[in-house]
C-alpha positions in Angstrom: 19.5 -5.2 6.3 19.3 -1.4 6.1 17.6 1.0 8.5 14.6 0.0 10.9 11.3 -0.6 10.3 9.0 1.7 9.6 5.5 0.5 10.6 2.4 1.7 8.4 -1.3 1.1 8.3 -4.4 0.8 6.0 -7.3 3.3 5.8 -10.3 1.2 4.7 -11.9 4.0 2.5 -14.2 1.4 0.7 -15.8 0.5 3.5 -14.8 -2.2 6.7 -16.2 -6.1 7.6 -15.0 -9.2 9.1 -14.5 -10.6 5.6 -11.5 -11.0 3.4 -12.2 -8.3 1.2 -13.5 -5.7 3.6 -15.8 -3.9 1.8 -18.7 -6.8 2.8 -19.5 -6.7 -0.6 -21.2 -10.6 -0.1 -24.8 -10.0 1.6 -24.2 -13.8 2.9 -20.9 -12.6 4.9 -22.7 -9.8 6.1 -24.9 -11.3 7.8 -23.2 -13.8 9.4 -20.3 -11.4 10.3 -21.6 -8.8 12.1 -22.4 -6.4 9.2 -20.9 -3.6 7.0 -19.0 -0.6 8.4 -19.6 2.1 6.3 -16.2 4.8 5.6 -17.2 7.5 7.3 -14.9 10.1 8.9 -16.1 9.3 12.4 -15.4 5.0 11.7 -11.8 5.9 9.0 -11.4 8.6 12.6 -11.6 5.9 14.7 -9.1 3.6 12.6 -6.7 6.7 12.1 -6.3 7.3 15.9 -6.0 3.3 16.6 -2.8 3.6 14.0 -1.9 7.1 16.0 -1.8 5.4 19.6 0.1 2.4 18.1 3.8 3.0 16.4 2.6 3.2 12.8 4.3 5.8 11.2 1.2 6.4 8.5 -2.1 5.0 7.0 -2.0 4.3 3.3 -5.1 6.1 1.7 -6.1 4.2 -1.5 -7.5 5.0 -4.8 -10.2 4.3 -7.6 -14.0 4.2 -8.4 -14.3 2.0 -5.7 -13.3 3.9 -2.8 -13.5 7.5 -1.2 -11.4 10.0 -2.9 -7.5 10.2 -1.0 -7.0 13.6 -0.8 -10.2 14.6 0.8 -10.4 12.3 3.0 -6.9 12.2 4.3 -7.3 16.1 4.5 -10.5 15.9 7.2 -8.6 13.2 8.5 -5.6 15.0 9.5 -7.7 17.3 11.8 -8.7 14.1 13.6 -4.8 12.9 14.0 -2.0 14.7 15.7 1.5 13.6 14.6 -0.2 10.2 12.0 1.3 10.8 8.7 -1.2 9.9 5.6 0.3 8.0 2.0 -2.4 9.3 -0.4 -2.5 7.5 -3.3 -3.5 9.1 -6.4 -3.3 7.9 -10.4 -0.5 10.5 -12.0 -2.2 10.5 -15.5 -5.6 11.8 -14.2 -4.2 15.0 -12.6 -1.3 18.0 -13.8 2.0 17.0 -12.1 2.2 20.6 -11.2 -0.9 20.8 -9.2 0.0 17.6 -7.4 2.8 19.5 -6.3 0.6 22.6 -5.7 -1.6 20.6 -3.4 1.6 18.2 -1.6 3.2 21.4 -1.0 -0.6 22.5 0.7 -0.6 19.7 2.6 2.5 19.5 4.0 1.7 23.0 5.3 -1.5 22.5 6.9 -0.6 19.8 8.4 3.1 19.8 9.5 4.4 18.0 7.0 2.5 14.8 7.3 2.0 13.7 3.4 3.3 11.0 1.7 3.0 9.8 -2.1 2.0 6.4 -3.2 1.7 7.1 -7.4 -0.6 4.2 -8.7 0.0 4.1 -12.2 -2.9 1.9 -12.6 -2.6 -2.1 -13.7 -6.3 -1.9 -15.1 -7.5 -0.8 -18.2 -10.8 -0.6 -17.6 -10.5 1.0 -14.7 -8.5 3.4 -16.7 -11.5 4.2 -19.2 -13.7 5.2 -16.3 -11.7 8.1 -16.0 -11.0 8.8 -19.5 -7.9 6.8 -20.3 -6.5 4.9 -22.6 -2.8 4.5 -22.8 -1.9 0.7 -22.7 0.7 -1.0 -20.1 3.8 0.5 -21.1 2.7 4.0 -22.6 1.1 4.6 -18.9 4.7 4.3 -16.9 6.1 6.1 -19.7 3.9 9.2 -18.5 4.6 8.1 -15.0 8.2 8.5 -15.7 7.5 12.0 -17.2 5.3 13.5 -14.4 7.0 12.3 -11.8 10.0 14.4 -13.5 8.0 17.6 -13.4 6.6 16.7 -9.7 10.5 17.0 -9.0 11.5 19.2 -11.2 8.8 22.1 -10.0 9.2 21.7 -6.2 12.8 21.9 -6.9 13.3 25.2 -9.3 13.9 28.7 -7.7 11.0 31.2 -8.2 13.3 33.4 -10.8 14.5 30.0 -12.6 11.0 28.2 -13.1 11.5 25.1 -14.6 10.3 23.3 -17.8 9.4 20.3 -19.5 8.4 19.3 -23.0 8.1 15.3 -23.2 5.9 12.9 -24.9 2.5 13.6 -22.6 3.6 16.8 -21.1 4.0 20.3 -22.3 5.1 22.3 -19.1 5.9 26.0 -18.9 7.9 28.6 -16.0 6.4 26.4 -13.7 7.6 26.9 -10.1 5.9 25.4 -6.9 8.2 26.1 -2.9 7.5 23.4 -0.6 9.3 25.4 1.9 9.3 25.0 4.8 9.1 21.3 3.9 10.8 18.9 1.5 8.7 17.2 -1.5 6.8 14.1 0.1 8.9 10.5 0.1 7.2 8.9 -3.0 6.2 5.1 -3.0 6.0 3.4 -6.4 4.7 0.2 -7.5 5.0 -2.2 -10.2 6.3 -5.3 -11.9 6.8 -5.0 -14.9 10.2 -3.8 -16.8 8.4 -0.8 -17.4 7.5 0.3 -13.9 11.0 -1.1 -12.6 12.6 1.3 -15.2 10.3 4.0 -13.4 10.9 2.7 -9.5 14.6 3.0 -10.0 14.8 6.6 -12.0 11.7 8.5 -9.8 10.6 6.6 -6.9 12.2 6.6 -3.5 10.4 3.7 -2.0 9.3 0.6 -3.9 6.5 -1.2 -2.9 5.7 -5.4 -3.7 3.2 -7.6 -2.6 4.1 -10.0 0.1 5.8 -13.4 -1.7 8.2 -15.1 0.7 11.1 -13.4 1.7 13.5 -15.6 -0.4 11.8 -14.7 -3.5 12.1 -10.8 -3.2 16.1 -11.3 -2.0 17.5 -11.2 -5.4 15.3 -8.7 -6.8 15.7 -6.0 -4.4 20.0 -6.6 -5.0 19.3 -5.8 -8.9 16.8 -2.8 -8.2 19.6 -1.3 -6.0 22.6 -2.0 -8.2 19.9 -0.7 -11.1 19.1 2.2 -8.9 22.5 3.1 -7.8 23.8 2.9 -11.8 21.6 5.8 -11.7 23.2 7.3 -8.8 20.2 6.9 -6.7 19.5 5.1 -3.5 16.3 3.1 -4.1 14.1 2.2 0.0 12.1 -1.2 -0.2 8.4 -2.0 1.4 6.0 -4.5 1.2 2.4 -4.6 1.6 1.0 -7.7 3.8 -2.4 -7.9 5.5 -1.9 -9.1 9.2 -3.2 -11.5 11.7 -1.9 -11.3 15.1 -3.1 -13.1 18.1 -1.7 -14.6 21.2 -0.9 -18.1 20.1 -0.3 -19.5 17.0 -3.8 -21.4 17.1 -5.3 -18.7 17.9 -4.3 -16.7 14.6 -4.7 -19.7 12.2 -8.4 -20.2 13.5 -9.4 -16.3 12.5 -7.6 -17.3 9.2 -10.0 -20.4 9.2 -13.0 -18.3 9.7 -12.4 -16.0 7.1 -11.8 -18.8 4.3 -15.2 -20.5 5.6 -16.9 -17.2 4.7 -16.2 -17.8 1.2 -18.3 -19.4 -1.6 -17.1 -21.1 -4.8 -18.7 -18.9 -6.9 -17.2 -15.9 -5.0 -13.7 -17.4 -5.9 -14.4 -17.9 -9.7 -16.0 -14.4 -10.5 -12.7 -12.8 -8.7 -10.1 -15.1 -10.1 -12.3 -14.1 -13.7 -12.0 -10.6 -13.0 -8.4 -10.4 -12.2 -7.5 -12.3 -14.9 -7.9 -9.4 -17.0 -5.8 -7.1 -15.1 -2.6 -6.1 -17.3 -0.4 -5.9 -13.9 2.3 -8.2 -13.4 2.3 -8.0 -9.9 -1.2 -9.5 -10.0 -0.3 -12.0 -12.0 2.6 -13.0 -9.5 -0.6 -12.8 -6.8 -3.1 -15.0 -8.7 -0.2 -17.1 -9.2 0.6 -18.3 -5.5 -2.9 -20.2 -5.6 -3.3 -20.7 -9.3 -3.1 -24.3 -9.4 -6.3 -24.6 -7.0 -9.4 -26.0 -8.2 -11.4 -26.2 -5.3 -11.5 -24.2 -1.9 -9.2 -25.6 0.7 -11.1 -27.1 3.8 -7.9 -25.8 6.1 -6.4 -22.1 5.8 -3.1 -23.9 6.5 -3.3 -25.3 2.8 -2.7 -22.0 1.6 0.2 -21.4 3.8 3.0 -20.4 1.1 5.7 -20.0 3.3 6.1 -20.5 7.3 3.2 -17.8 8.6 2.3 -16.5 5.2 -0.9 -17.0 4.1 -1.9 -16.4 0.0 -6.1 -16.7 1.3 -6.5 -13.0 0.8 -5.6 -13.2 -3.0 -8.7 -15.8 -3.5 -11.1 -12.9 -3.3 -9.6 -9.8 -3.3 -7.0 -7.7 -6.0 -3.6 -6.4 -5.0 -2.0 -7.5 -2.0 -3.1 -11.1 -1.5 -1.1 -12.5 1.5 -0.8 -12.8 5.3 1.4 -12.9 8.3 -0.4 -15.1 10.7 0.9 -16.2 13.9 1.5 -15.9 17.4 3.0 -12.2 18.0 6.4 -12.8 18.3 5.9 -15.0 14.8 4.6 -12.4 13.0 7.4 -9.9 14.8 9.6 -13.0 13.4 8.4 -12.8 10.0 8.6 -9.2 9.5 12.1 -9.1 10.8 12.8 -11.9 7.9 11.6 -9.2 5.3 13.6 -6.4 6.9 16.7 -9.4 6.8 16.3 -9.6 2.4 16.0 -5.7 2.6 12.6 -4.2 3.3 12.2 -1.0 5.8 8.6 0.0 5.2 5.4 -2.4 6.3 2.1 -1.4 5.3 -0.4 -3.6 6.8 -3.9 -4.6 7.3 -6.3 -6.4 8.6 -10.2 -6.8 8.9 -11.8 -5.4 10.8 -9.0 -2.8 10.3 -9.8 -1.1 13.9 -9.8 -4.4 16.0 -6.6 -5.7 14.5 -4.4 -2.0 14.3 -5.0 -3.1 18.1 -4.1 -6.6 18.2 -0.7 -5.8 16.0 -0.5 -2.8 17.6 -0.2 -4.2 21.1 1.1 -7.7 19.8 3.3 -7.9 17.3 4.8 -4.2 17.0 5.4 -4.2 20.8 7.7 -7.0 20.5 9.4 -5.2 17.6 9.7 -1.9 19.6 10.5 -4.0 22.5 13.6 -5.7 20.2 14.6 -1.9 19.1 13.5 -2.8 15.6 11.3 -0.2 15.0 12.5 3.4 13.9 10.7 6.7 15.9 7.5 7.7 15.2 6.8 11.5 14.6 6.2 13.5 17.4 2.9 14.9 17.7 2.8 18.3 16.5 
């Protein structure tokens, strides 16, 4: 165990539902759940300010075709927040590392110093071509590895010392960006592959996973440290884990129930088809928690993986694909199991995302902050 849990949230910028994937993107769930919640500023304001009364440290902003842009939105959304701090996400090959540090360095400025990075390097090839791309796998971290080099490298160099860079996929000159009176943004990095780890442990300061059991991250966080600290580096751990948090354990497993009932056959096998073709390892090690199904489950409790972690999430839905459900104090249980094998940041969800900030918020995170667990939130500027 390291140092206390840091709590974040989710900012549902495709759009909110009752249904596992959010967005509402099935007209038959929509119907029967109470219909689609389009992301506009006043809904992703309400959801912000449920996270700001609650002791999450920040909302994770995420990114692609599919969802509003990070950076603008998180940027309204700050006037809308006090002391909430926003993890934009962005893709690092779509945009100059120098002006990422141009606009973090903005940011932090505007808004107190309330940024931090999540750099997506992107799992998806085809979701690369939209924007122009078309690196493969490995060729993608290697430009990670070299902008997030110049993101430091800028932010760090004295105004009559700029710096420069001349790699592979960047040619940068006298460049020179003060993030005074503020520090370059923590940055969060994903990815499983040997690629990304190579990446996580040079350039990132936290490393995100999905949520597999505890166990099965324990060993993998002690070579990423040991890798990390080769490097003479110190290397923070988080996991992303949607959420559901009610009174008694019943309670939580029958929303868990509801949300599987929601879901069609045909629903599964188009999403299993579609992440099939993602290039990310992480997703595989998602798809693979459930791979052997053939057939929806009748019980949510068949997809229990682990003691109050549930893989339902990943039938339907990309990226983070499992659970805590329980009573409160399980899920307080559970996450304190994580922060046991090593992890210190949470990012967590839940749909509706407004509702259930409140029912963790009030639930599970009480008990933590009631346990001393949790480490200070911000003051409010």
């Amino acid at each position: 165990m390291s140092g206390k849990i840091h709590l974040h949230w989710y900012l549902p910028t495709n759009g909110d539902s009752r249904g596992l994937t959010g967005s509402g993107n099935d007209s038959h769930l929509v119907e029967s759940s109470g219909g689609f919640r389009a992301p506009t500023l006043a809904y992703l304001g309400d959801v912000a300010r449920a996270a700001e009364a609650q002791p999450f440290h920040a909302v994770l902003t995420p990114t692609g075709t599919w969802c509003e842009d990070a950076w603008i939105t998180t940027a309204a959304l700050a006037q809308e927040t006090e002391r909430l701090k926003f993890l934009v996400a962005f893709r690092p090959g779509l945009i100059s590392p120098t002006l990422v540090a141009h606009q973090a360095a903005t940011f932090q400025r505007m808004t107190g110093g309330r940024l931090l990075l999540n750099v997506v390097t992107g799992g998806d090839r085809f979701e690369q071509a939209r924007f122009g791309d078309h690196l493969d796998h490995d060729a993608r971290y290697e430009r990670t590895e070299e902008f997030l080099s110049v993101v430091r490298g800028v932010t760090s160099a004295p105004a009559d010392q700029p710096f420069s860079f001349k790699g592979k996929h960047y040619d940068i000159r006298d460049a020179s960006i003060d993030p005074a009176p503020y520090e370059l943004p923590q940055i969060f990095f994903g990815g499983a592959s040997l690629a990304a780890l190579e990446v996580a442990t040079s350039q990132a300061d936290v490393y995100l996973v999905w949520g597999r059991p505890p166990a099965l991250e324990a060993e993998n966080i002690a070579k990423l440290k040991a890798r990390a600290a080769a490097k003479g580096r110190s290397l923070s751990f988080g996991v992303r884990l949607h959420v559901i948090s009610r009174d008694t354990e019943g309670e939580a497993w029958a929303v868990a129930d509801k949300l599987l009932a929601w879901l069609s056959p045909d629903r599964v096998r188009k999403a299993r088809d579609l992440l099939a073709k993602s290039e990310s390892v992480a997703q595989s090690q998602m798809s693979a928690l459930h791979a052997d199904r053939e057939s929806l489950p009748t019980s949510a409790r068949e997809l229990e993986i682990h003691p109050g972690l549930w893989s339902g999430y990943g039938l339907v839905r990309g990226g983070a694909g499992t659970a805590l459900v329980g009573s409160h104090a399980q899920v307080a249980d559970l996450i304190e199991a994580y922060h046991g094998v090593g992890f210190d940041h949470f990012i967590l969800s839940g749909q509706p995302h407004l509702e259930e900030a409140w029912h963790f918020g009030e639930g599970g995170a009480a008990i933590l902050k009631a346990r001393g667990r949790l480490a200070p939130v911000s003051p409010r500027s």
